[in-house]
N, CA and C atoms as an extended XYZ file, in Angstrom:
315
Properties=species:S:1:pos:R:3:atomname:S:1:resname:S:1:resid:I:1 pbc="F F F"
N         0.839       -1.188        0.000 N   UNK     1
C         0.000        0.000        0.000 CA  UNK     1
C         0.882        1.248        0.000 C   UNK     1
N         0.498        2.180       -0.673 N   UNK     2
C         0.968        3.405       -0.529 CA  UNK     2
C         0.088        4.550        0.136 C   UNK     2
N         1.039        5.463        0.684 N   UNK     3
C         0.920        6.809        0.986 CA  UNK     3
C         0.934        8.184        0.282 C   UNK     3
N        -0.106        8.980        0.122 N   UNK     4
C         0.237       10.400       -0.477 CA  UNK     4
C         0.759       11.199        0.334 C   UNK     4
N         1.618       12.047       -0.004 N   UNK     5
C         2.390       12.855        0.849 CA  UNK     5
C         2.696       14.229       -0.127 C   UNK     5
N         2.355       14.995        0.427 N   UNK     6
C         2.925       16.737        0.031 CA  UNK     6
C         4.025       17.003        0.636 C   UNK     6
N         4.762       17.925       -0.150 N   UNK     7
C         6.023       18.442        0.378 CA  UNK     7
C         5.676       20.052       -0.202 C   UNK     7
N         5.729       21.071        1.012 N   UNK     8
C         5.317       22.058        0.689 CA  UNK     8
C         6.770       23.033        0.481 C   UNK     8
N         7.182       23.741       -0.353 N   UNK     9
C         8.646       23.852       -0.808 CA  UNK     9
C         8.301       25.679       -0.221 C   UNK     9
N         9.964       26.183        0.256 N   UNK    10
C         9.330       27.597        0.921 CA  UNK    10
C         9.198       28.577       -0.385 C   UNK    10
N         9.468       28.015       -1.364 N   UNK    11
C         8.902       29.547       -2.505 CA  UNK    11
C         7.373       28.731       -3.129 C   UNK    11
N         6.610       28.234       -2.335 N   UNK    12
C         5.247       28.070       -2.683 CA  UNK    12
C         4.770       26.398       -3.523 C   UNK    12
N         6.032       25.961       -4.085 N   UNK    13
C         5.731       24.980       -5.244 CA  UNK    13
C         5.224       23.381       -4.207 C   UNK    13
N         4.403       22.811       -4.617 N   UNK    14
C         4.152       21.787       -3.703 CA  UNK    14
C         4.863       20.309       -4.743 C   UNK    14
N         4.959       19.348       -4.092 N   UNK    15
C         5.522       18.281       -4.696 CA  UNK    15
C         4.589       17.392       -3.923 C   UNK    15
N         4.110       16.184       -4.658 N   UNK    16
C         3.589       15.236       -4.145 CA  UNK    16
C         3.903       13.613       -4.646 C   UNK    16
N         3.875       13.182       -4.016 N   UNK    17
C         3.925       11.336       -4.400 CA  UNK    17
C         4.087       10.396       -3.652 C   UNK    17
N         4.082        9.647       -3.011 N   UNK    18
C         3.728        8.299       -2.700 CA  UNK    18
C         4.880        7.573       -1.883 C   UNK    18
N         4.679        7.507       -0.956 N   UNK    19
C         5.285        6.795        0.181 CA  UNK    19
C         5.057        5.121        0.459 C   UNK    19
N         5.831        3.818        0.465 N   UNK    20
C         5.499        2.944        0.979 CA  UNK    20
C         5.239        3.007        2.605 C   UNK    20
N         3.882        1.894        2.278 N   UNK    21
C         3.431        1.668        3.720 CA  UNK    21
C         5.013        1.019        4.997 C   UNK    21
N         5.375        1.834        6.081 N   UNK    22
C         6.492        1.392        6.168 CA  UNK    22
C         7.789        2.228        5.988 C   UNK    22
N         7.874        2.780        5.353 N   UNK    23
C         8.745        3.522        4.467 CA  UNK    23
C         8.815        4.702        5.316 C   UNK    23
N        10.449        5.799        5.926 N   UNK    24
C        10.478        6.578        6.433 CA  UNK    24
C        10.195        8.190        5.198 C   UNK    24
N         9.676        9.167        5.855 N   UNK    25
C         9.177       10.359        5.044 CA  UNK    25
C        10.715       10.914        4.324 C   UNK    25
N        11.714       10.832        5.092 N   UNK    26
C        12.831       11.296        4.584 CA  UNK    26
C        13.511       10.980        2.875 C   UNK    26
N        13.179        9.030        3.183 N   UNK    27
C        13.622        8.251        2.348 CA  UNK    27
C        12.243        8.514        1.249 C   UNK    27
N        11.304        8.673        1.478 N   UNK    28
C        10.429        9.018        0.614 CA  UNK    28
C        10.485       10.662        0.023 C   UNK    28
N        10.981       11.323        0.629 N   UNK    29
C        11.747       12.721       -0.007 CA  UNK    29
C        12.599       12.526       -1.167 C   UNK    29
N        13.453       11.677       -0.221 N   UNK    30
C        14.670       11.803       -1.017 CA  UNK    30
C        14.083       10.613       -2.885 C   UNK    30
N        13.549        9.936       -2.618 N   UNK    31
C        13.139        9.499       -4.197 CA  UNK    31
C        11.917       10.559       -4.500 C   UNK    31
N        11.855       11.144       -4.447 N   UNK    32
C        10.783       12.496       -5.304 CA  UNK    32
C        11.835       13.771       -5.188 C   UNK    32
N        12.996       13.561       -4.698 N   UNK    33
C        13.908       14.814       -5.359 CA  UNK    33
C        13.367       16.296       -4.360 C   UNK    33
N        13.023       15.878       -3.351 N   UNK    34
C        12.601       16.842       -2.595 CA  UNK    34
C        13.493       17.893       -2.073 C   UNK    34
N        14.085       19.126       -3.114 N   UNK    35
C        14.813       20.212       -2.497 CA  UNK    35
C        14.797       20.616       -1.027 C   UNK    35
N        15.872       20.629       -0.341 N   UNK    36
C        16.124       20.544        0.820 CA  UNK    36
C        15.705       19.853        2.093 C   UNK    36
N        15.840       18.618        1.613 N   UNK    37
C        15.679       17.457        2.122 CA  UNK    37
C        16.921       16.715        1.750 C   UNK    37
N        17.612       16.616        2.978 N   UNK    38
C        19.260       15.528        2.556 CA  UNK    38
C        19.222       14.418        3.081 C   UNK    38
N        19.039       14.075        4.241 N   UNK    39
C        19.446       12.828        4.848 CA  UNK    39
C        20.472       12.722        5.196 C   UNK    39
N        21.386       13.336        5.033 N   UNK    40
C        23.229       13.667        5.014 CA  UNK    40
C        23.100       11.996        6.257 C   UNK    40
N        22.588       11.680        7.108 N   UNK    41
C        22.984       10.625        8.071 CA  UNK    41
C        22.456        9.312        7.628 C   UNK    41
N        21.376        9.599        6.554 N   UNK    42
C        21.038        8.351        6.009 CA  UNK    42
C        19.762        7.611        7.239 C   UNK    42
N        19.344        8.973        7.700 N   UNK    43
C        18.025        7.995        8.521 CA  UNK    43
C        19.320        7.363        9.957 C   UNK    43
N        19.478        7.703       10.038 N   UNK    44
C        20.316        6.957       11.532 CA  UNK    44
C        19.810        8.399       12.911 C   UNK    44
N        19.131        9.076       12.975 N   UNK    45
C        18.923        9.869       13.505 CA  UNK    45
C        20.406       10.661       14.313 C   UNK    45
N        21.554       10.774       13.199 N   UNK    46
C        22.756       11.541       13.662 CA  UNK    46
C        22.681       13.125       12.862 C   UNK    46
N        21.702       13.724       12.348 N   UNK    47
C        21.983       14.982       11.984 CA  UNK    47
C        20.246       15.596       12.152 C   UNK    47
N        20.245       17.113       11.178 N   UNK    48
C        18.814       17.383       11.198 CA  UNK    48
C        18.875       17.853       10.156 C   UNK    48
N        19.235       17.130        8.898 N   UNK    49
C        18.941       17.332        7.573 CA  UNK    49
C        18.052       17.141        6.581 C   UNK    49
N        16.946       16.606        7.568 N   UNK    50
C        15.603       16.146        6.993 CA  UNK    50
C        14.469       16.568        7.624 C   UNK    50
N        15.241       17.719        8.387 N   UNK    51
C        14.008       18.487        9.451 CA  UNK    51
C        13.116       18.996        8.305 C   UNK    51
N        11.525       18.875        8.815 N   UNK    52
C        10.266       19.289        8.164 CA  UNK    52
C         9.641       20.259        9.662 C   UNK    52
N         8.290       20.849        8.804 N   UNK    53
C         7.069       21.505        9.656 CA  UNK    53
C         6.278       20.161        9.545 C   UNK    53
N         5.485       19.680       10.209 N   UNK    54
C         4.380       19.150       10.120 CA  UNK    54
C         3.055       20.382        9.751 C   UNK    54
N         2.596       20.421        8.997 N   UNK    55
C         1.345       20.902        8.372 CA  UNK    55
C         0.471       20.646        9.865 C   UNK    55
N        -0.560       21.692       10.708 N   UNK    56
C        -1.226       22.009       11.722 CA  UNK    56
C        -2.261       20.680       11.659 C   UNK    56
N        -2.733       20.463       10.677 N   UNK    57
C        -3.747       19.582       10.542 CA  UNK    57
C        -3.541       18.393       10.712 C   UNK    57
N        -2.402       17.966       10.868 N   UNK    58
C        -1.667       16.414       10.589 CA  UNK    58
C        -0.718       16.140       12.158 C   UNK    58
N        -0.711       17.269       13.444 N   UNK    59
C         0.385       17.389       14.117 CA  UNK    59
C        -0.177       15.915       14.656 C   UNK    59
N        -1.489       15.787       15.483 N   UNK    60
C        -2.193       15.192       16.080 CA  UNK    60
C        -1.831       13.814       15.629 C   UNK    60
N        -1.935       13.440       14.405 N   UNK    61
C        -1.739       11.987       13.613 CA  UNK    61
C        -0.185       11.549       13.773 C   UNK    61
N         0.872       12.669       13.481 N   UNK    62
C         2.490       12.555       13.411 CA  UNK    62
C         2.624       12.444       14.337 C   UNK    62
N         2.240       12.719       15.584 N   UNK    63
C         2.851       12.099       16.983 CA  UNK    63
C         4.027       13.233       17.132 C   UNK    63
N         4.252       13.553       18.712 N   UNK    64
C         5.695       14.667       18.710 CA  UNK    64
C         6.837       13.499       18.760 C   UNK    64
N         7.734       14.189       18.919 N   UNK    65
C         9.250       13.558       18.587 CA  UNK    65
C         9.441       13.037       19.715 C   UNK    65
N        10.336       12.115       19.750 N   UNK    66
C        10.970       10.909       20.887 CA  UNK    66
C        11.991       11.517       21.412 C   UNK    66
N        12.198       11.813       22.581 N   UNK    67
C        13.399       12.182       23.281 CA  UNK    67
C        14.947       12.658       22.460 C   UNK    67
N        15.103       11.408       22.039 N   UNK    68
C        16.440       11.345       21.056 CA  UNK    68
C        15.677       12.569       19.949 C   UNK    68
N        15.068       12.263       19.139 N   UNK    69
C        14.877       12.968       18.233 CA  UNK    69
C        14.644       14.772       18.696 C   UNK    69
N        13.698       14.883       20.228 N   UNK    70
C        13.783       16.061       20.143 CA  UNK    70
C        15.183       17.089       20.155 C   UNK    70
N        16.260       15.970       20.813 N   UNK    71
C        16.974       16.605       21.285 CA  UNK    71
C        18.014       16.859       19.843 C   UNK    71
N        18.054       15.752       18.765 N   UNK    72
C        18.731       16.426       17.568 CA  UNK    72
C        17.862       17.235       16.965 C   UNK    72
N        16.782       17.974       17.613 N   UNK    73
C        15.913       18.741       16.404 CA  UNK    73
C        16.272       20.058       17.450 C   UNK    73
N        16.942       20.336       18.285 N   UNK    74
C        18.096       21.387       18.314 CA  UNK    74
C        19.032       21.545       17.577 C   UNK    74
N        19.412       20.791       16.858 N   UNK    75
C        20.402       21.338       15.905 CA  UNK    75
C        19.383       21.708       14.825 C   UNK    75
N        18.283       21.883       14.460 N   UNK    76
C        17.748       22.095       13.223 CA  UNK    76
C        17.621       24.202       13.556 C   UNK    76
N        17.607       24.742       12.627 N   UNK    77
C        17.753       25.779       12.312 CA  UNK    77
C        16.401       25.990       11.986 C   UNK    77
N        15.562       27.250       12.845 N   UNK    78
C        14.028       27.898       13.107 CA  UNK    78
C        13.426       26.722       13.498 C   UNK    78
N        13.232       25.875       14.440 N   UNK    79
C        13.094       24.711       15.287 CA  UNK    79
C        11.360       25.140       15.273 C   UNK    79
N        10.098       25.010       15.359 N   UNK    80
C         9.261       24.824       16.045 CA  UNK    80
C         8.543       24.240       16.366 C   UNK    80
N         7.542       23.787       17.119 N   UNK    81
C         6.541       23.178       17.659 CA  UNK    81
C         5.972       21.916       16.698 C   UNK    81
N         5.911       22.537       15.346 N   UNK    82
C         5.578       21.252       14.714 CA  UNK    82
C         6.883       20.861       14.159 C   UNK    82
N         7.854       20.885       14.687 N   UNK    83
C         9.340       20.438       13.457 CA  UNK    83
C         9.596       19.181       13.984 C   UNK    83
N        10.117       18.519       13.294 N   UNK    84
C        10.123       16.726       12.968 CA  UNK    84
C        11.097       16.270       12.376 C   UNK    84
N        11.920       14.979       12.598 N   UNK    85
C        12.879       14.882       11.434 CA  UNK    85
C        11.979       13.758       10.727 C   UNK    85
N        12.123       13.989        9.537 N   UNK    86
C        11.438       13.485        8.091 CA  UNK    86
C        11.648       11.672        8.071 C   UNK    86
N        13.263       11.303        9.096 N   UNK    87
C        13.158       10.027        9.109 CA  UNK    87
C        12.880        9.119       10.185 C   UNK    87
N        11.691        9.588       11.032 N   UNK    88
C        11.507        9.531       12.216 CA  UNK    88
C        10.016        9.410       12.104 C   UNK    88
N         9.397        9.826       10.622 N   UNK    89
C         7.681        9.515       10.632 CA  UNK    89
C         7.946        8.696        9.723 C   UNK    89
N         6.782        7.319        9.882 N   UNK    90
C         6.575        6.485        9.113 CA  UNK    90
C         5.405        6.211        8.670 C   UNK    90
N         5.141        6.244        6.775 N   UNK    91
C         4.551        6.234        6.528 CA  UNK    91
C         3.779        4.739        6.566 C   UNK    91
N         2.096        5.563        6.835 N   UNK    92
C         1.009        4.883        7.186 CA  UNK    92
C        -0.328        4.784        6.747 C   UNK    92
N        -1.435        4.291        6.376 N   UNK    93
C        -2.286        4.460        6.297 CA  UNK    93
C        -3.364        5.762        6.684 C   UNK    93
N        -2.970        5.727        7.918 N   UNK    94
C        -3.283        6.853        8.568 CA  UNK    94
C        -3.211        8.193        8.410 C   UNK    94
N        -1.897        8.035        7.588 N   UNK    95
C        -0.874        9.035        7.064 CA  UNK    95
C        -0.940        9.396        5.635 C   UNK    95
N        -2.360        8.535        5.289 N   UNK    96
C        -2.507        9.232        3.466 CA  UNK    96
C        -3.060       10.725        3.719 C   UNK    96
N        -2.174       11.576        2.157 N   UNK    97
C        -3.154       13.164        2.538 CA  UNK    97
C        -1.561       13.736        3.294 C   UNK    97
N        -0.685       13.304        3.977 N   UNK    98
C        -0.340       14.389        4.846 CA  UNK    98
C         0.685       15.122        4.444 C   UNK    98
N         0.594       16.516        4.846 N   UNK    99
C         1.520       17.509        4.105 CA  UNK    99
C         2.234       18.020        4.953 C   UNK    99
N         3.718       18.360        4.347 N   UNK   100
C         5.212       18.314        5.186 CA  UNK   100
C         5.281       19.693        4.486 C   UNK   100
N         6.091       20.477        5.190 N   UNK   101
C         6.527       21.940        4.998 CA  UNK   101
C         7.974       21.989        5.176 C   UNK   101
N         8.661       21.889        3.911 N   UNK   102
C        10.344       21.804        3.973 CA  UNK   102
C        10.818       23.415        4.486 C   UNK   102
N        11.532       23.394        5.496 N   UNK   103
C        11.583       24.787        5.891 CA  UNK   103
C        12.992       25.712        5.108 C   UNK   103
N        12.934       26.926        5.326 N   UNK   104
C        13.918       27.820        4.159 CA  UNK   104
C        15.093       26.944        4.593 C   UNK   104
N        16.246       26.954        3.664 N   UNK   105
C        17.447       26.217        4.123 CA  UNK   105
C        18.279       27.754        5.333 C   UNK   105
């Protein structure tokens, strides 16, 4: 099964496509070519190069970040309330529809 997923880009352009059920949001960035979205750690939760916004509507479903994760989402640059690292949500059923906000680099 797949997932739809938006990637909302900061000069307005949206990108969308399809996540395996399973499949981390990062690694699903990174095959749709999602500008500023790196992974530089490869999903090992050692950097914050795949930091996203969670979209307001979706915070509730994404769950907040795990200890470990909140604490590397201090290194992410304009940090807020909904920020997430991209390889830390897994796509779900639950999770069709949901839209990610890649923040300015």
């Amino acid at each position: 099964m797949t997932v739809k997923v938006t990637w909302k880009l900061p000069d307005g352009t949206e990108i969308t496509g399809a996540a395996e059920n399973g499949q981390n949001l990062m690694q699903a960035a990174l095959s749709h070519d999602v500008p500023g979205i790196i992974g530089e750690c490869g999903g090992t939760l050692s950097c914050a190069t795949c930091h996203v916004y969670v979209d307001p509507a979706w915070s509730d479903k994404c769950g907040a970040p795990e200890d470990f994760e909140d604490a590397m989402l201090d290194m992410a640059e304009e940090r807020r309330d909904s920020s997430r690292l991209s390889c830390q949500i897994e796509a779900s059923p639950d999770l069709d529809g949901l839209v990610l906000i890649v923040p300015e680099e």
